[in-house]
N, C-alpha and C positions, 0 to 999 in steps of 0.2 A: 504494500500500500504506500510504496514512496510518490511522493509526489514533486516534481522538479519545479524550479522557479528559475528563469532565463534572466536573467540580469543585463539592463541597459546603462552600459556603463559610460558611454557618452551622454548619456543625458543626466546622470549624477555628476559627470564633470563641468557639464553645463549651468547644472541648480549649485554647486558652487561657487562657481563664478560669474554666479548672478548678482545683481543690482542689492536684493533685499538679504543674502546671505554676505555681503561683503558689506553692505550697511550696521548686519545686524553683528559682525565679531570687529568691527570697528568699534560702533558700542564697547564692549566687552573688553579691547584692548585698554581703550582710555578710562574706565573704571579700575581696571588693573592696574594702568599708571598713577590713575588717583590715591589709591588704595598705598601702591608704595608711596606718594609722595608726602602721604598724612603719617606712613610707620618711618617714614626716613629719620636718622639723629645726625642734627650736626654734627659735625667733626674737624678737625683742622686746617680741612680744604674746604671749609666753607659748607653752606646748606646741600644737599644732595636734592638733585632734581632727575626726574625720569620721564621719560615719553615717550605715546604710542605714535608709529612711524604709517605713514600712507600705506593704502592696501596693495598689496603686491598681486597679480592673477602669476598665477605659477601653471603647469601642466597637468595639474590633479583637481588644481583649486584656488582658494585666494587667502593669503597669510597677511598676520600684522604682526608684527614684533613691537616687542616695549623692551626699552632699552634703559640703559644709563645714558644721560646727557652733559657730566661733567664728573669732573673727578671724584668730587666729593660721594655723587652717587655711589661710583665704582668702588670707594673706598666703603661705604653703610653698606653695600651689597654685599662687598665681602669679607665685614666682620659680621654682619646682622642676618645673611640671608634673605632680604628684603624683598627681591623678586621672588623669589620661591614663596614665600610666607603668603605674598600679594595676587598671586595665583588662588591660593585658596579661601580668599576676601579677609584676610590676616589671620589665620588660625595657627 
């Protein structure tokens, strides 16, 4: 009693890197940055800033990165973990 499912896989690469799947994990990046940028601590290079970068369309799909924007980030990031943490809406 199997029953097979034929899968359209251009058209999952199509939904996303659609309009409203690349609107909607833009959302989602820039809350992420938000999220780090309220867990950031100052440190001796000054305040740490972070931000979500333009959406990217890739071969599969559409990606956004959030990054560090200055040192200071780079440095909370990597005593604090702050993107990772900010992933999980600060947990």
């Amino acid at each position: 009693m199997a029953n097979t499912v034929k899968l359209d896989f251009n058209a999952f690469r199509a939904f996303r890197q659609s309009a409203e799947v690349q609107s909607a994990i833009r959302k989602q990046a820039e809350a992420m940055a938000a999220r780090a940028n309220s867990m950031g601590s100052d440190n001796h290079a000054g305040s740490p800033l972070y931000e979500a970068s333009s959406v990217l369309s890739e071969s599969k799909g559409s990606v956004v990165l959030v990054s560090t924007s200055n040192t200071a980030a780079r440095i909370d990031t990597g005593l604090h973990n702050t993107l990772l943490k900010a992933v999980g809406g600060g947990a």
